[in-house]
OpenMM code with the backbone's topology and positions (N, CA, C; nanometers):
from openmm import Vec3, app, unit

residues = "UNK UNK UNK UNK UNK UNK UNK UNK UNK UNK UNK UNK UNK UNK UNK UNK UNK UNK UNK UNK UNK UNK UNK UNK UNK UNK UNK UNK UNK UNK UNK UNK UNK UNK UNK UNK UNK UNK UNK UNK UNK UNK UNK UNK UNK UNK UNK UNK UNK UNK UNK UNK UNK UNK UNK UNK UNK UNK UNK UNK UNK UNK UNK UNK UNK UNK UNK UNK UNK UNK UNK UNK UNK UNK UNK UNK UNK UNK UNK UNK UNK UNK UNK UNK UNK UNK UNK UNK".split()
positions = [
    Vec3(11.8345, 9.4675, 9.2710),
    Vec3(11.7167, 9.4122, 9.3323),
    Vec3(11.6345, 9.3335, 9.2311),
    Vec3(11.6491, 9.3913, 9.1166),
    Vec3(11.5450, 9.3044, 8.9966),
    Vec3(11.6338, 9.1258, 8.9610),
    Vec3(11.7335, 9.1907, 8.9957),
    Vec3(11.7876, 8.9954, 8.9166),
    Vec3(11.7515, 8.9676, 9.0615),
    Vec3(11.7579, 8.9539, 9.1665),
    Vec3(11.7488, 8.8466, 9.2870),
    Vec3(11.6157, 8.8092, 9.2817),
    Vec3(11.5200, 8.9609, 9.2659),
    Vec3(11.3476, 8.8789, 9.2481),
    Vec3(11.3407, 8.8080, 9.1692),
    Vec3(11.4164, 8.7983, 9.0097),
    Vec3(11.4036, 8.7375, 8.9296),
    Vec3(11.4322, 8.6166, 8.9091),
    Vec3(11.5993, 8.5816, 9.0423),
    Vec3(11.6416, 8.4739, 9.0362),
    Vec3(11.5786, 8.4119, 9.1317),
    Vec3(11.5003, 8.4567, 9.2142),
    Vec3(11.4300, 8.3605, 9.3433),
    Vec3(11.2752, 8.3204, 9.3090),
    Vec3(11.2292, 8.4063, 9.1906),
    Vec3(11.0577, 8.3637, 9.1956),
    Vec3(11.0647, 8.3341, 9.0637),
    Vec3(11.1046, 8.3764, 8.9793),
    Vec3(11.0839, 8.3690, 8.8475),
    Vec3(11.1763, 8.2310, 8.7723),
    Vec3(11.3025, 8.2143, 8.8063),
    Vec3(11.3386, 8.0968, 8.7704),
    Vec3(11.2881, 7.9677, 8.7997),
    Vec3(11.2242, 7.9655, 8.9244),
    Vec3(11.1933, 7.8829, 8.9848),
    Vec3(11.0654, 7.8199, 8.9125),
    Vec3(10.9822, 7.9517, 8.8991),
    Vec3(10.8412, 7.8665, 8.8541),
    Vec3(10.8694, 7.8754, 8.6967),
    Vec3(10.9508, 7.9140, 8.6151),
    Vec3(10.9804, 7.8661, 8.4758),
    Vec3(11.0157, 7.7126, 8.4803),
    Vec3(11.1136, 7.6690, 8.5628),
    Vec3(11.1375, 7.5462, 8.5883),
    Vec3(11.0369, 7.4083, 8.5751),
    Vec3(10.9666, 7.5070, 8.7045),
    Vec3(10.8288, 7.3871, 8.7236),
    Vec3(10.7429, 7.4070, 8.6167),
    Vec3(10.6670, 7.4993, 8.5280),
    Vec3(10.6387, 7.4930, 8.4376),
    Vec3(10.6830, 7.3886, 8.3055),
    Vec3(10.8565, 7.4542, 8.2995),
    Vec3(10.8462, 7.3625, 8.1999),
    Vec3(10.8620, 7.2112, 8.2589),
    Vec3(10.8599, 7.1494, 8.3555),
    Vec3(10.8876, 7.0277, 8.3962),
    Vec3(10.7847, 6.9729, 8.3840),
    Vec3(10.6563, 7.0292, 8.3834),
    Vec3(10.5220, 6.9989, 8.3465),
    Vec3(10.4808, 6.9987, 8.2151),
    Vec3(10.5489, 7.0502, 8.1121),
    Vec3(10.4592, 7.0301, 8.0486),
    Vec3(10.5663, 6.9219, 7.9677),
    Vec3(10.7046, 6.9216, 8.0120),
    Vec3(10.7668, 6.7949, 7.9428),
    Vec3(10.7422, 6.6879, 7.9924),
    Vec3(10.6608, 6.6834, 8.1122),
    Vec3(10.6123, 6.5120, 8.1551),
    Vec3(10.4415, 6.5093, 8.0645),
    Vec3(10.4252, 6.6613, 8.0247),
    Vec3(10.2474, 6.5729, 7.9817),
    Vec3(10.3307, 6.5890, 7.8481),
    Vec3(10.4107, 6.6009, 7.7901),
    Vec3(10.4451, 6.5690, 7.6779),
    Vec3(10.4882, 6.4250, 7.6275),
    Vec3(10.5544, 6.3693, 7.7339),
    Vec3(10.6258, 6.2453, 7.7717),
    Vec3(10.4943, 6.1467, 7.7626),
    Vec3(10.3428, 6.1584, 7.8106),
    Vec3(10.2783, 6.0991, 7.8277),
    Vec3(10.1876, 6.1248, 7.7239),
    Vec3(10.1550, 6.1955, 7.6556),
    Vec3(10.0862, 6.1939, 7.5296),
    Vec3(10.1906, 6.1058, 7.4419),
    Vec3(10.3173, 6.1446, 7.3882),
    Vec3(10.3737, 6.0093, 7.3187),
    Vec3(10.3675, 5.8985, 7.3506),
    Vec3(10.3206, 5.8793, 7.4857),
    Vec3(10.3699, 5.7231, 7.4779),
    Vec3(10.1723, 5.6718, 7.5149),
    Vec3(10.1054, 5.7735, 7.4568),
    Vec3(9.9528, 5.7189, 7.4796),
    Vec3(9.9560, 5.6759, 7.3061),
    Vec3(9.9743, 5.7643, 7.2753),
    Vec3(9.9958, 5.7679, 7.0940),
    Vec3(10.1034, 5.6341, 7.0550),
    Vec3(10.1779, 5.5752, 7.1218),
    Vec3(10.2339, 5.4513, 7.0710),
    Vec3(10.2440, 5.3352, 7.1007),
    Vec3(10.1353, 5.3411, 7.2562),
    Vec3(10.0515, 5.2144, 7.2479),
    Vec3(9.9472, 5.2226, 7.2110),
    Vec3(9.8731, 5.2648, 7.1418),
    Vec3(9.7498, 5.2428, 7.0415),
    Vec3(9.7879, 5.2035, 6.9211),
    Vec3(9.7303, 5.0742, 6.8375),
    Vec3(9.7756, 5.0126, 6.7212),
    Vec3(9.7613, 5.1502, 6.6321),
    Vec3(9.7857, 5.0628, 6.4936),
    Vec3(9.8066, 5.1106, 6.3815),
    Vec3(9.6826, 5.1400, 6.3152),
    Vec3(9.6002, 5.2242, 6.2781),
    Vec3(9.5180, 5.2700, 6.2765),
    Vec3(9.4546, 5.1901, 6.1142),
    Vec3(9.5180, 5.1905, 6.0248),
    Vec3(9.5314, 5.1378, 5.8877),
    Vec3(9.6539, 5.0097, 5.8907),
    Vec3(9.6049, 4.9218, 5.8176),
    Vec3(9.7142, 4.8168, 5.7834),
    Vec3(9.6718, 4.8325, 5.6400),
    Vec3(9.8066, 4.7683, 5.5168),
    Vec3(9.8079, 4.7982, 5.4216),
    Vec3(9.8085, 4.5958, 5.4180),
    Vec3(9.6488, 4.5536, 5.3385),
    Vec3(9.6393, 4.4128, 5.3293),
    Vec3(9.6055, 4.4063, 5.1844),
    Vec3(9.6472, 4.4953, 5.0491),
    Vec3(9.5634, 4.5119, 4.9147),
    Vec3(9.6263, 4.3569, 4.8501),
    Vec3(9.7344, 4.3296, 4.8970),
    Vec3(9.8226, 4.1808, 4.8328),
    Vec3(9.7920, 4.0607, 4.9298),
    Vec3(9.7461, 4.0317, 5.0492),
    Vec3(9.6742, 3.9514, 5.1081),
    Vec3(9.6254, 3.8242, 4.9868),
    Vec3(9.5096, 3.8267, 4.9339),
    Vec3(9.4945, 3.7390, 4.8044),
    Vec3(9.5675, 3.6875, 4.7097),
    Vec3(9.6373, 3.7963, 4.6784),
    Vec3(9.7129, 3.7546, 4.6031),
    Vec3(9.8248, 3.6618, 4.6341),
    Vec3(9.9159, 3.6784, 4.7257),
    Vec3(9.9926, 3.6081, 4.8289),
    Vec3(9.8921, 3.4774, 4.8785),
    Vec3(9.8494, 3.4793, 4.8568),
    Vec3(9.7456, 3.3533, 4.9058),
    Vec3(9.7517, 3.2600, 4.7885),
    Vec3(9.7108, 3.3359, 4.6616),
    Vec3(9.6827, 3.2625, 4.5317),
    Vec3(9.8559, 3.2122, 4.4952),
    Vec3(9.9182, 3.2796, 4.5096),
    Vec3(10.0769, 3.2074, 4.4717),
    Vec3(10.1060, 3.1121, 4.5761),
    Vec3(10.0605, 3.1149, 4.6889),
    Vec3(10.1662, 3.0059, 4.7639),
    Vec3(10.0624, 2.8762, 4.7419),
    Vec3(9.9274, 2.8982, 4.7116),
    Vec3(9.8818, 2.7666, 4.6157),
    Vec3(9.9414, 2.7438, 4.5232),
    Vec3(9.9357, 2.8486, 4.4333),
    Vec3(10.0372, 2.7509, 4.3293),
    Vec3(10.1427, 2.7101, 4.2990),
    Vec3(10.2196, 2.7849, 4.3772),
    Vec3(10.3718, 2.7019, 4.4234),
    Vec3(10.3490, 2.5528, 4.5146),
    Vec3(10.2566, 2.5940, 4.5861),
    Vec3(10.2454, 2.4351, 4.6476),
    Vec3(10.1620, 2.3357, 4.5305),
    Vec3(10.1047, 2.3864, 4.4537),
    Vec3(10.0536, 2.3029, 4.3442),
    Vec3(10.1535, 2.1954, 4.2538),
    Vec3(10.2382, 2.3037, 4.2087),
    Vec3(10.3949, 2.2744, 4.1300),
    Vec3(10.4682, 2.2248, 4.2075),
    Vec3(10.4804, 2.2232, 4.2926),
    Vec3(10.5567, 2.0723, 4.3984),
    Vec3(10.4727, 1.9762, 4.4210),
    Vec3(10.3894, 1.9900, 4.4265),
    Vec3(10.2693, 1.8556, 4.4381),
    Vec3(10.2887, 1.7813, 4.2791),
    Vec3(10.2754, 1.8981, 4.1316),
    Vec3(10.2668, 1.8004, 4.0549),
    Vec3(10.3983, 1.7278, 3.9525),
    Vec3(10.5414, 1.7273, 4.0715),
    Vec3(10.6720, 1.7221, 4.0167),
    Vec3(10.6845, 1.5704, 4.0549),
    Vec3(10.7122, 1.4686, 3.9495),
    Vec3(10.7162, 1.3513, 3.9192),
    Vec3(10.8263, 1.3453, 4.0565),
    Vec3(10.8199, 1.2079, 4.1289),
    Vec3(10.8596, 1.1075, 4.2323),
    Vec3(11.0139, 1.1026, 4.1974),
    Vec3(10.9958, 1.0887, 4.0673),
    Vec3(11.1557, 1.0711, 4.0251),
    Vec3(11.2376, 1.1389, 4.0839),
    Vec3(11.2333, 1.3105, 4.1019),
    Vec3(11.2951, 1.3919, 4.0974),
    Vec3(11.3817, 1.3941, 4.1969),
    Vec3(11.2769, 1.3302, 4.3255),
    Vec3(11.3355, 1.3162, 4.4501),
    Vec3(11.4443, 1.2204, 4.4552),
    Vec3(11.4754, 1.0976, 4.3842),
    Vec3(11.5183, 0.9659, 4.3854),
    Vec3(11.6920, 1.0185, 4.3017),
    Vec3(11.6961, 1.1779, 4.2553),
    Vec3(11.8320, 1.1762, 4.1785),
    Vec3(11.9002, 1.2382, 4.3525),
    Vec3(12.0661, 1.2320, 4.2834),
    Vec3(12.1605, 1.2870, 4.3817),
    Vec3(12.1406, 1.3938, 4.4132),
    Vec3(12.2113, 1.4800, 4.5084),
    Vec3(12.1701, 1.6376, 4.5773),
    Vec3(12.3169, 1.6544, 4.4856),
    Vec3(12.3818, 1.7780, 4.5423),
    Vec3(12.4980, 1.8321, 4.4805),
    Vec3(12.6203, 1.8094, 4.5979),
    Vec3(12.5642, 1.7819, 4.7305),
    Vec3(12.6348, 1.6820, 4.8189),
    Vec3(12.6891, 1.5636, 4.8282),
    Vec3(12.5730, 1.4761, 4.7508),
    Vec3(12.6557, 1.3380, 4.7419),
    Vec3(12.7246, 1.3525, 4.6441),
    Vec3(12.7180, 1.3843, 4.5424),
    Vec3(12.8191, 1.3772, 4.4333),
    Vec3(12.9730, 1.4751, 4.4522),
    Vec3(12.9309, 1.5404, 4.5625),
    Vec3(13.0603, 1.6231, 4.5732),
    Vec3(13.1213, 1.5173, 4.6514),
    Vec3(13.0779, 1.4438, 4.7369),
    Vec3(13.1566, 1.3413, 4.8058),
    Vec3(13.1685, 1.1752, 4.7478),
    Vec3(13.1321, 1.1829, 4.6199),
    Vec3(13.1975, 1.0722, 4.5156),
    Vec3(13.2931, 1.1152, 4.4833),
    Vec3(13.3333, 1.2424, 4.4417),
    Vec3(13.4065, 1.3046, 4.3504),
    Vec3(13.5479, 1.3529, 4.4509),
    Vec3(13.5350, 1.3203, 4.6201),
    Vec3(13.6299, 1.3665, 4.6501),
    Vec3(13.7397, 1.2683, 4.6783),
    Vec3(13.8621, 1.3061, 4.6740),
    Vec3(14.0078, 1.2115, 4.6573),
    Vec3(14.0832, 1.2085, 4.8022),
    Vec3(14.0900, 1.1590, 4.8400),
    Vec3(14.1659, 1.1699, 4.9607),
    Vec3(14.3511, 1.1602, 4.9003),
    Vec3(14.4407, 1.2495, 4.9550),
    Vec3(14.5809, 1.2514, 4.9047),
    Vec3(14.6379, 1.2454, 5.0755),
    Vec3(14.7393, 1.1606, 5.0545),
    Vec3(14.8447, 1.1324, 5.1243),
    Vec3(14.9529, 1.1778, 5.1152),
    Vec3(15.0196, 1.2314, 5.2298),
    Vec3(15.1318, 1.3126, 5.2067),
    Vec3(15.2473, 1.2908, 5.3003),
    Vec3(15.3423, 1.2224, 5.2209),
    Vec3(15.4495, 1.1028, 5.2790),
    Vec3(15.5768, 1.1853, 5.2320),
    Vec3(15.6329, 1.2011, 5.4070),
    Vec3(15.7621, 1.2754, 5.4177),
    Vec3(15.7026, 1.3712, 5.5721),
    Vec3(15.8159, 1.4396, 5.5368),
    Vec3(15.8222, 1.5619, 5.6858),
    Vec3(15.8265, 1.6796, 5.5766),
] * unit.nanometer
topology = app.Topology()
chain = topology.addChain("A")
for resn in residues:
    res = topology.addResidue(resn, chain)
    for name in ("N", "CA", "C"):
        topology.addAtom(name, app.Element.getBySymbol(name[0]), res)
């Protein structure tokens, strides 16, 4: 008589219990991971700022010339030979 009460009232509302509290579980994570990031880490912000000036500085102050030599393209295609190959 004790397992049938047990299997008719007692399984039942363990069930629904836990089915409840794995959906408010389900919904606290996903309240917690649409809310941003509470801290952002910005301590290099400036600094990253101050280098890509001066990298853009140092291309600004690289003589005209530089542009006017060959790439490593054209000269690979001066340098290439075309061969012919006569027979079967």
């Amino acid at each position: 008589m004790d397992f049938r009460l047990l299997s008719a009232v007692a399984f039942p509302l363990l069930m629904i219990i836990g089915g409840i509290a794995a959906w408010r579980a389900t919904m606290n994570q996903a309240d917690q991971d649409s809310k941003p990031a509470a801290w952002r880490d910005d301590s290099l912000d400036e600094w990253r700022k101050e280098r890509d000036a001066r990298a853009e500085a140092a291309r600004a102050s690289r003589p005209a010339e530089l542009s006017a030599t060959k790439t490593g393209q054209e000269e690979q295609q001066e340098t290439t030979k075309k061969h012919q190959r006569i027979g079967g």
